[in-house]
C-alpha positions in Angstrom: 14.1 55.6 23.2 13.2 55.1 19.3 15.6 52.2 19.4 13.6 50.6 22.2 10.6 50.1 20.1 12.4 49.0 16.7 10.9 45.7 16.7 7.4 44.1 17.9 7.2 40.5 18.5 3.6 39.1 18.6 2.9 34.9 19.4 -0.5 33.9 20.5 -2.1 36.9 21.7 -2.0 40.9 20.3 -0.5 43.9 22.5 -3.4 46.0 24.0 -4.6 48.6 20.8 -3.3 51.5 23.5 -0.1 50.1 23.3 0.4 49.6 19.8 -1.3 53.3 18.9 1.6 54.6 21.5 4.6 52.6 19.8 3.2 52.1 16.6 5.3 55.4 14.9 9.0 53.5 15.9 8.0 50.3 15.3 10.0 48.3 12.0 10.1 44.9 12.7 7.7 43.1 12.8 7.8 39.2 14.1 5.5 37.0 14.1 6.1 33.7 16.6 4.5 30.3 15.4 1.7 32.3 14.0 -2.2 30.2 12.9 -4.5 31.0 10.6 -6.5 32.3 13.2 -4.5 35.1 13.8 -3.6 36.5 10.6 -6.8 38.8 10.9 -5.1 40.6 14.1 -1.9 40.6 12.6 -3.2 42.7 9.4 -4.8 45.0 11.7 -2.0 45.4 13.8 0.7 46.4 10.8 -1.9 48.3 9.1 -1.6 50.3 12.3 2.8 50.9 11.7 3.8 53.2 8.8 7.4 52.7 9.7 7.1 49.3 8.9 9.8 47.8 6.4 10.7 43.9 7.3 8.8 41.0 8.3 10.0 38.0 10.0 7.7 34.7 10.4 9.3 32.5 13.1 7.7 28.8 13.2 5.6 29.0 10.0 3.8 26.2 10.1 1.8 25.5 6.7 0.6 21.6 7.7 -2.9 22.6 9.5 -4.2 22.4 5.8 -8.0 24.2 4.6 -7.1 27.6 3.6 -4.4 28.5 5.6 -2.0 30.9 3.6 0.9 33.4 3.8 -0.1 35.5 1.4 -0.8 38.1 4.4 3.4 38.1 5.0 3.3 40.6 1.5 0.8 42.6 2.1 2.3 46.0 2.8 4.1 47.7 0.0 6.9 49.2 2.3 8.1 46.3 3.9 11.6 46.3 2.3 12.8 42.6 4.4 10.9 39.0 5.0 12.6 36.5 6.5 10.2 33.0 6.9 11.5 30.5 9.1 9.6 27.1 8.6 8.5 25.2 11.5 10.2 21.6 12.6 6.7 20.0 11.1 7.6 17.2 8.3 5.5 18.1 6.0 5.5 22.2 6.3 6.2 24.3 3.1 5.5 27.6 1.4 2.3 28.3 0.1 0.5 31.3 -1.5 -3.1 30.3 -3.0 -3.8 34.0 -4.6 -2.6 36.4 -6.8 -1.4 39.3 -5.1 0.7 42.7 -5.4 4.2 41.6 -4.2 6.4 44.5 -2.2 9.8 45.6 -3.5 11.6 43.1 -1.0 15.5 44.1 -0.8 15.8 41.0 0.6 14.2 37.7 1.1 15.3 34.7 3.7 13.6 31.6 3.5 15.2 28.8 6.3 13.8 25.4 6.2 15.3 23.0 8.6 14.3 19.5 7.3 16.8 17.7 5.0 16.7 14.8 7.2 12.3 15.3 6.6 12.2 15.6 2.6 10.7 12.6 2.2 7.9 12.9 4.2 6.9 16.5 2.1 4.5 15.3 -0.5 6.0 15.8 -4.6 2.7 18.0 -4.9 3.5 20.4 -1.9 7.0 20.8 -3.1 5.4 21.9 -6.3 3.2 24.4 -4.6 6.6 25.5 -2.6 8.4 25.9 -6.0 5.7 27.8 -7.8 5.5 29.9 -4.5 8.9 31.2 -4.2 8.8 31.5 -8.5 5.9 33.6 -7.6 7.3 36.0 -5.5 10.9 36.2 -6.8 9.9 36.7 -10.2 8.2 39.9 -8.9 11.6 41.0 -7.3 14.1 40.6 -9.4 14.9 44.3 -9.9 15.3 44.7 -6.6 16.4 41.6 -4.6 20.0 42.2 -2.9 20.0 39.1 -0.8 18.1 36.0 -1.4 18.7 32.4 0.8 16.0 29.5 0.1 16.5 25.9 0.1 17.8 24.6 -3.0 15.5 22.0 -3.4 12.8 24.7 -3.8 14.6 26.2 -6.8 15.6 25.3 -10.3 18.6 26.9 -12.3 16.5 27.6 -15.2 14.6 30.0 -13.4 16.9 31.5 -11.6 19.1 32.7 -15.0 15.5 33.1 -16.6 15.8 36.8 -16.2 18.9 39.4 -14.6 18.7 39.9 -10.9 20.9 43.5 -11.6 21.0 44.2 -8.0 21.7 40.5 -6.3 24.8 40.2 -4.2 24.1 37.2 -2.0 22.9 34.6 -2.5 22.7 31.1 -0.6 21.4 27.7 -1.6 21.2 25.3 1.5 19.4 21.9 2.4 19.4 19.7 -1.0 20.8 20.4 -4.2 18.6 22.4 -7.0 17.3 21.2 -10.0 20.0 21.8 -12.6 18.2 22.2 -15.7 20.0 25.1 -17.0 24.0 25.8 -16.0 25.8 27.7 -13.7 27.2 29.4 -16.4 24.1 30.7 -17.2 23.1 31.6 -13.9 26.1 33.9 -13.1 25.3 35.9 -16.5 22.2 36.3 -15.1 23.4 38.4 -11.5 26.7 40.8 -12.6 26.7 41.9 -9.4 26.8 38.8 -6.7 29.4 38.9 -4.3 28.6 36.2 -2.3 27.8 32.3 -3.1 27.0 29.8 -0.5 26.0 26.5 -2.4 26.0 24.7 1.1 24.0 21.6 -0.4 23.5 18.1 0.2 23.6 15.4 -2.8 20.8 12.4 -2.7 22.9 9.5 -2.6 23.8 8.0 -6.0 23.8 11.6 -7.2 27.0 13.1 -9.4 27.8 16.7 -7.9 27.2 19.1 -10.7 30.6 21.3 -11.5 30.3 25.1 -12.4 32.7 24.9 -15.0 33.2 21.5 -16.9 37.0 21.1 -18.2 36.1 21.6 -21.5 34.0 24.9 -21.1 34.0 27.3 -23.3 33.3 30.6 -21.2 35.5 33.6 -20.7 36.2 35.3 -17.3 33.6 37.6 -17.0 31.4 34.9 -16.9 32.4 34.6 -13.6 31.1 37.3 -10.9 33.8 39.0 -8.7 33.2 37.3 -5.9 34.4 38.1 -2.2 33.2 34.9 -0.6 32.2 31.2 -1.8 30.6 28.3 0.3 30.9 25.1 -1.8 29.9 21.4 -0.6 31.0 18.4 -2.4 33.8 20.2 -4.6 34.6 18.5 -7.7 38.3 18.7 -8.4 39.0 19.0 -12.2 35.6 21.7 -12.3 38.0 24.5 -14.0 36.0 27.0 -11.9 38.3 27.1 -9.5 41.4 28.1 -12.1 38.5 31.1 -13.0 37.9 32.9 -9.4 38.7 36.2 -9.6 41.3 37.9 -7.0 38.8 39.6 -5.4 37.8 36.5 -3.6 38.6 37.3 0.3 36.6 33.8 2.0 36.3 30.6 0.8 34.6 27.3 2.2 35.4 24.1 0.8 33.0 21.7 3.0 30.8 18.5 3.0 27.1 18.1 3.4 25.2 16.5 5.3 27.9 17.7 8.5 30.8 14.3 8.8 31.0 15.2 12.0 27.4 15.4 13.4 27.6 12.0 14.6 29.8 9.5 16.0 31.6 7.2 13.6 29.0 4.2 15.0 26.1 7.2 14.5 27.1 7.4 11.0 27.7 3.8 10.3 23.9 3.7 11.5 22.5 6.4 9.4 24.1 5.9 6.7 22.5 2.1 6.5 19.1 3.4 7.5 18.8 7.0 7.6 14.8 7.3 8.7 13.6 3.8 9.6 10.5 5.1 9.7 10.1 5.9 6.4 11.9 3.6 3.9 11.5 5.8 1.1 13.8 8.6 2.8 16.3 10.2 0.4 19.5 9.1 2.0 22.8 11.5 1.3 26.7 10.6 1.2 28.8 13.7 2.5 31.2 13.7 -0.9 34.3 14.1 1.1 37.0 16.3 -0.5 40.5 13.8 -1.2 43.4 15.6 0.1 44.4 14.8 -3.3 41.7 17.0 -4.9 42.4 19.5 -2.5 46.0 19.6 -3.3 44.6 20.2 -7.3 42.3 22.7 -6.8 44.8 25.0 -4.5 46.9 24.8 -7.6 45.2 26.4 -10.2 43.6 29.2 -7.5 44.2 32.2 -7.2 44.3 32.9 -3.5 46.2 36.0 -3.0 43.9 38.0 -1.2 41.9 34.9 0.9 42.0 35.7 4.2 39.7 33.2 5.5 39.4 29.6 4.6 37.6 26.4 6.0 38.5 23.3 4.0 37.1 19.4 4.8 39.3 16.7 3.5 40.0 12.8 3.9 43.7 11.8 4.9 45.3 10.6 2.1 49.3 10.4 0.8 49.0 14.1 -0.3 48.1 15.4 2.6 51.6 17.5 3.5 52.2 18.2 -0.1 48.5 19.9 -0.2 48.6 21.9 2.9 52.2 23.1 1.5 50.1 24.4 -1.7 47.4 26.3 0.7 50.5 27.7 2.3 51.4 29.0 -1.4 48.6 29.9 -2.9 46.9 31.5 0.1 49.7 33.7 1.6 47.8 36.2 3.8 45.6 33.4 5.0 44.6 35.3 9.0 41.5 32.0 9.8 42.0 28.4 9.1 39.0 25.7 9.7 40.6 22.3 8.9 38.3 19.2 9.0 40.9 16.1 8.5 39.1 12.8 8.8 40.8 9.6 8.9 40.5 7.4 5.9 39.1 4.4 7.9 35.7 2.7 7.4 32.7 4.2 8.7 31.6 0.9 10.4 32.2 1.1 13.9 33.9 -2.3 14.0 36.0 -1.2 10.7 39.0 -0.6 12.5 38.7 -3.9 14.1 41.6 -3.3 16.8 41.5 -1.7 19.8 42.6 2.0 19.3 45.4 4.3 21.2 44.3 8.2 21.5 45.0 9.6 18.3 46.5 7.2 16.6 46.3 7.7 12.9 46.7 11.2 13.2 50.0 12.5 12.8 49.9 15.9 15.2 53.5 16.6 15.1 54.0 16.5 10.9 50.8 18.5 10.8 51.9 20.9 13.1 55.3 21.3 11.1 52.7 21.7 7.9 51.0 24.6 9.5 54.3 26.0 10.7 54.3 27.3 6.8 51.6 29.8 7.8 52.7 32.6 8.9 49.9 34.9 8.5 47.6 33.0 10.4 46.0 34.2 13.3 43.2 31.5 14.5 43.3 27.9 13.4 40.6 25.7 14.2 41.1 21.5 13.6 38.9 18.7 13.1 41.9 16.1 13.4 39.2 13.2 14.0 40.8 12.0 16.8 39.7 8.3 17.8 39.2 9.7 21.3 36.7 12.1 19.5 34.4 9.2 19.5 35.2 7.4 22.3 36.7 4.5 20.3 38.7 3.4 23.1 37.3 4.5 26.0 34.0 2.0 26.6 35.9 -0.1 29.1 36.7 3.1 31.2 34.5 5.0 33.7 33.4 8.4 31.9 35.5 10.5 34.7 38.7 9.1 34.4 38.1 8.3 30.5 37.1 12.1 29.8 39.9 13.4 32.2 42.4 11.4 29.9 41.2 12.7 26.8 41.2 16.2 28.0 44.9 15.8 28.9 46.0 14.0 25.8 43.6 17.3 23.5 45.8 19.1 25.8 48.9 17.7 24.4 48.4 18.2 21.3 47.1 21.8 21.6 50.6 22.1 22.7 52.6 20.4 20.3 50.6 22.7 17.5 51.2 26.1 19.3 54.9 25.3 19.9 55.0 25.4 16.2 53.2 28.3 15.8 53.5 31.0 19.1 52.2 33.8 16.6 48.0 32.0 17.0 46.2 34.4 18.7 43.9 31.4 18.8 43.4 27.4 18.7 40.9 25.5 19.0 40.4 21.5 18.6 37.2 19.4 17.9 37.0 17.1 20.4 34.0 15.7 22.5 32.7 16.5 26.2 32.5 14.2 29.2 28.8 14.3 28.3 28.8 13.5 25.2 28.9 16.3 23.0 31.5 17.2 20.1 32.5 20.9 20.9 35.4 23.2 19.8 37.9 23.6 22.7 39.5 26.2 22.8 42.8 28.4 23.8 44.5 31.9 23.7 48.0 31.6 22.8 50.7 33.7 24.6 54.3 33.3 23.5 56.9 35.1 25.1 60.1 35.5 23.0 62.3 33.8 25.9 60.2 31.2 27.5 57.7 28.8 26.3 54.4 29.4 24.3 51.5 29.2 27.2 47.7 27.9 26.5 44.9 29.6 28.2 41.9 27.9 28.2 39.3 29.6 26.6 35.5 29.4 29.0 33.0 27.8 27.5 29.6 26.2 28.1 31.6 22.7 27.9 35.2 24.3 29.9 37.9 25.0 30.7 39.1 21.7 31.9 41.2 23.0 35.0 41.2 19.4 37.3 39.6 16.4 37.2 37.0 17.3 39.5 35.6 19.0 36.7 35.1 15.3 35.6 33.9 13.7 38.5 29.9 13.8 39.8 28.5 17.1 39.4 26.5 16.4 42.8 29.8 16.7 44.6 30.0 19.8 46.7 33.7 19.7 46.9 33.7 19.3 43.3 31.1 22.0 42.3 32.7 24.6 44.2 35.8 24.0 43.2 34.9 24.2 39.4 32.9 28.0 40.2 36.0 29.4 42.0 38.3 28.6 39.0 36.0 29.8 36.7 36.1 33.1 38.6 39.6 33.2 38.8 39.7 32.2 34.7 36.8 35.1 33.9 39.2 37.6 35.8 42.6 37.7 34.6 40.8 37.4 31.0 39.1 40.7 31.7 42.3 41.9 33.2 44.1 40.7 30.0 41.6 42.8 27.9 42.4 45.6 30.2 46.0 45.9 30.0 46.1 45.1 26.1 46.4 41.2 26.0 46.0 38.8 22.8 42.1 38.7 21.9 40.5 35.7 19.7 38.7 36.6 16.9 36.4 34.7 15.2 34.1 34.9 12.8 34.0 32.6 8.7 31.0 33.9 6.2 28.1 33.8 9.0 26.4 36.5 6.7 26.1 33.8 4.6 25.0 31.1 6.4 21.8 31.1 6.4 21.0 27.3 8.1 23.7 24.6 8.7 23.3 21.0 7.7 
C-alpha cells in the first residue's frame, strides 16, 4: 500500500488537507504540473506537510509570465535528494532564481529544455539569468551531485572544471553546444569518477566542433575518466580522444545533431534555407555528418573490446565496406547495432534531378554481406535512407498502392539482410508510414538450421503490414475488420512464442542517458 502513495502529482488545484494529512507519511515525489506563481504558496504548504519527501519534479515550468515569478520554492526543503525541471514549450521560458537561498544536497539534478529550434527568441539577458541560475545551484552541489543533465547552452566549461565534482558519474549536455572557454581536458580532471558522457549537442552553423583531445595534446591517460558509455554529436576524426578511451567503455553513440532524419529530404532542403521565417535572426544548425571515411579512422585507433552497444550516423562514401569491416574488428562482442547511412546526394529536393527507383543508391545486398562479419550481434537497427523513405518516387502514385509497394520492397530487403544473418534476434528498418510518418519497422528473426530464415512482423502503432487492406481507406468495414482479426491472430502466437521459449527482441541504447533528443 506504501507503494501506492510514493508520488503526489498536484496541477491547478491542491488535494483536500484530509487527504494529504492521511498520505502525507508515504508520500516522496512530489510533481508539480505546469505550476503559476499563484500556486507556489499551496505548494510550500503542502510539502511542508511530507517528511518523507526527497525529489521534486516541475513539469511545464513556465518562467515567461514575468513580475516576480521565481523557482526558488523548487529548493526549499533540505531533504529533497532529486529535482528534475522540465521547461515549458514557451519561446522565451528559462531558469530563474531572484534570491539567495540555502540550496539542498541534490544527488541529482535534471534540467530538460525543449527549444533548440526557439534559442533565438530567448533574450541574451535571460540566458544570463539562466546561466547564473544553474552556476548558482550547482556550485552549491558539487560534493554531492551524481547525475547532472542541463542544456549546454546554459553552461560554460570553465565552470564546470572550476571546482571537483568527486561524486559525478553522469553527466549529459543536450540542445546547443557549451561555451568552451576552458578544455575538455580540464573538465574530466575535474569529475574522477564520471561514467557516463552524453555531449548530444547541436553546432550554430559556421561553427567548428570542438575536439576533446587535439592531435598534438599533451595529456596522459588518466586524464581520461573510465567511462562505460559516451554520446557524441558531430565527431571530429583526427580528435586523438578516441585512440585514449579506456576498455571499460561498454556503449558508444557516434550521432548527428539537429536529428538528419527528422524531416524529409524537401523538409530539410527548406529548413536548412530558412530555418524560422519568423524570426530572421534564428541560429540556424548543420547536422556535421560523420564521413564513412572518418568513421573508418576513428574505429581504428579504438579500443572496442568490450562495446556491446553501438549507434553510429555516417554519409556513404568509397570507404563504406572497408569501415564497417573495422567496426567488425575493433568491436568483436558488438550484441546492438544503430546504423544511420544517408546517401551522399544533395539535400535539395530537386538535387537528384531524375526520377528515382526504390532504393536505388543503396547497396542492400554488399551491406548485408558487411554485416554478415558480425557475429555477436543480436539486434540491428538501419537507417539505409531509402528514396522510398521520402516518397521520392512515389508523388504520381495513389498513397494505397504507393505505401503497399514500399512496404513490400522494406520487406525485401529485411529479407535479403536476415538471410545473411539468421543469428538477429531482431531487425528493424527506418522507413516511413502510409501516413506520413518515419517509423522503425520491425521483425523477430527465426532461422531454422534446415529451412529458410522467417520474418515476423513486430506490432506496432504504425504495423504489421499483413495485406494491402491495411493500406486502403480506413473507413472500409471490410478493411477494418480485417486489419483487427490479424492483429489478434499476430498478438497470440507472440504470447504463445513467449510461452513456449521463443526468440525475444531486446532493446534498449543509453536511455539513462538521454535526457531530451534533438
Amino acid at each position: 500500500m506504501p507503494l501506492l502513495f510514493k508520488c503526489l502529482a498536484v496541477d491547478t488545484t491542491t488535494p483536500d488537507s484530509s487527504v494529504i494529512e492521511a498520505l502525507a507519511p508515504w508520500i516522496q515525489i512530489f510533481v508539480a504540473v505546469s505550476p503559476s506563481p499563484s500556486m507556489q504558496e499551496a505548494y510550500i504548504t503542502l510539502c511542508d506537510r511530507l517528511p518523507q519527501l526527497s525529489e521534486i519534479h516541475v513539469a511545464g515550468l513556465n518562467t515567461s509570465f514575468i513580475g516576480n515569478n521565481t523557482s526558488d520554492w523548487i529548493f526549499r526543503w533540505p531533504q529533497v535528494e532529486v529535482v528534475v525541471l522540465r521547461m515549458a514549450s514557451a519561446s522565451d521560458s528559462a531558469l530563474q532564481l531572484y534570491s539567495a537561498f540555502s540550496v539542498p544536497s541534490l544527488r541529482e539534478f535534471i534540467m530538460i529544455a525543449p527549444r533548440l529550434g526557439e534559442l533565438s527568441q530567448i533574450s541574451l539577458e535571460q540566458m544570463a539569468w539562466e546561466n547564473a541560475a544553474l552556476e548558482y545551484v550547482l556550485g552549491r552541489v558539487r560534493r554531492t551531485l551524481q547525475v547532472l543533465r542541463v542544456p549546454g547552452e546554459s553552461m560554460r566549461l570553465s565552470f564546470l572544471c572550476a571546482a571537483p565534482w568527486p561524486c559525478l558519474t553522469d553527466l549529459a549536455l543536450f540542445s546547443e553546444c557549451p561555451t568552451y572557454d576552458a578544455t575538455w581536458v580540464e573538465t574530466f580532471r575535474a569529475m574522477p569518477a564520471l561514467s557516463s558522457l552524453a555531449l548530444d549537442v547541436a553546432y550554430p552553423r559556421h561553427t567548428t566542433p570542438m575536439s576533446f583531445l587535439p592531435p598534438d595534446a599533451e595529456t596522459n591517460l588518466g586524464d581520461v575518466p573510465a567511462l562505460h558509455g559516451l554520446i557524441l554529436t558531430s565527431p571530429q576524426a583526427g580528435d586523438a580522444f578516441f585512440a585514449r578511451l579506456p576498455p571499460s567503455l561498454t556503449e558508444i553513440s557516434l550521432r548527428e545533431a539537429p536529428r538528419h532524419n527528422s524531416h524529409t529530404r524537401a523538409g530539410r532542403a527548406q529548413i536548412s534555407s530558412a530555418r524560422f521565417l519568423r524570426h530572421r535572426d534564428a541560429r540556424q544548425y548543420d547536422s556535421n555528418l560523420l564521413s564513412s571515411r572518418g568513421a573508418l579512422q576513428i574505429f581504428s585507433v579504438l579500443k572496442g573490446g568490450h562495446i556491446t552497444r553501438l549507434e553510429l550516423v555516417v554519409r556513404e562514401d568509397s570507404f563504406e565496406f572497408e569501415m564497417l569491416a573495422q567496426v567488425a574488428e575493433a568491436c568483436p562482442t558488438l550484441h546492438w547495432f544503430e546504423f544511420h547511412r544517408y546517401r551522399d546526394v544533395s539535400e535539395d529536393y530537386g538535387g537528384d534531378g531524375r526520377h528515382l527507383e526504390p532504393g536505388e543508391g543503396v547497396p542492400v545486398a554488399s551491406l548485408a554481406h558487411s554485416f554478415s562479419a558480425f557475429p555477436s550481434l543480436r539486434t540491428l537497427r538501419l537507417n539505409l535512407d531509402f528514396p522510398l523513405a521520402f516518397d521520392e518516387y512515389t508523388q504520381l502514385e495513389s498513397y494505397s498502392k504507393s505505401a503497399y509497394r514500399r512496404a513490400l520492397f522494406v520487406q525485401s530487403q529485411a529479407q535479403i539482410l536476415a538471410d545473411n544473418m539468421p543469428w538477429l534476434v531482431t531487425l528493424s528498418l527506418f522507413t516511413r508510414h502510409w501516413q506520413q510518418v518515419n517509423y522503425w519497422r520491425t521483425w523477430t528473426v527465426e532461422s531454422h538450421p534446415a529451412g529458410p530464415v522467417v520474418l515476423n512482423e513486430e506490432i506496432s502503432t504504425w504495423g504489421p503490414h499483413l495485406a494491402p487492406e491495411d493500406f486502403g481507406t480506413e473507413q472500409k468495414q471490410k478493411g477494418r475488420i480485417r486489419r483487427v482479426v490479424d492483429r489478434i491472430v499476430h498478438h497470440l502466437s507472440e504470447i504463445l512464442k513467449r510461452v513456449w521459449g521463443g526468440n525475444i527482441g531486446t532493446y534498449g541504447f543509453l536511455r539513462s542517458m538521454e535526457p531530451h533528443r534533438i
